[in-house]
C-alpha positions as CSV (number, residue, x, y, z in Angstrom):
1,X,7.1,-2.9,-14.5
2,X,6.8,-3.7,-18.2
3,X,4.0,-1.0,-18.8
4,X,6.6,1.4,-17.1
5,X,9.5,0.4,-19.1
6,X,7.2,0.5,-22.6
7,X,5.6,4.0,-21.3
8,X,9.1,5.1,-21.0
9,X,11.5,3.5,-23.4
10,X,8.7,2.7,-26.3
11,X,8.2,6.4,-27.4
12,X,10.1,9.6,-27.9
13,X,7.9,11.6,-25.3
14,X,8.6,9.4,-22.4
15,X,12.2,9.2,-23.5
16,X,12.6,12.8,-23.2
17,X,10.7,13.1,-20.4
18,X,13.3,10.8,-18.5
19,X,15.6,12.6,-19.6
20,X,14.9,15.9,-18.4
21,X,14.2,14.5,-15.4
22,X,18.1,12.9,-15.2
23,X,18.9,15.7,-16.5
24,X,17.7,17.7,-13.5
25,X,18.8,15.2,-11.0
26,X,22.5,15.8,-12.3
27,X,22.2,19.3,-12.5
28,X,20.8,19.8,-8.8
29,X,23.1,17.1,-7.8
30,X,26.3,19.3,-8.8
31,X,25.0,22.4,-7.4
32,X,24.8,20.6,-4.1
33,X,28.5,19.2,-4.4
34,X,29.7,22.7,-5.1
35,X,27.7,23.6,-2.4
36,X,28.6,21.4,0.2
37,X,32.5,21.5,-0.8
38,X,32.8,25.3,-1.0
39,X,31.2,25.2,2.7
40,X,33.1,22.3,3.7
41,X,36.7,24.3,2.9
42,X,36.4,28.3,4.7
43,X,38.4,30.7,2.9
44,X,38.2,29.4,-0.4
């Protein structure tokens, strides 16, 4: 777990490869709730 967290945290390129991937997770994540409450309401 600590080679993960230095891999991660201890240079820029892991840094900003979490954060794209966060990134993506939010972004598909909020698709899917528009998504899912557009369906969930007919009509609208």
């Amino acid at each position: 777990m600590e080679l993960w967290l230095d891999l991660l945290f201890g240079n820029a390129i892991g840094l900003a490869s979490m954060l794209v991937i966060f990134s993506t997770i939010g972004i598909v994540g909020f698709i899917a709730w528009m998504f899912i409450s557009k369906s969930a309401k007919p009509g609208t």
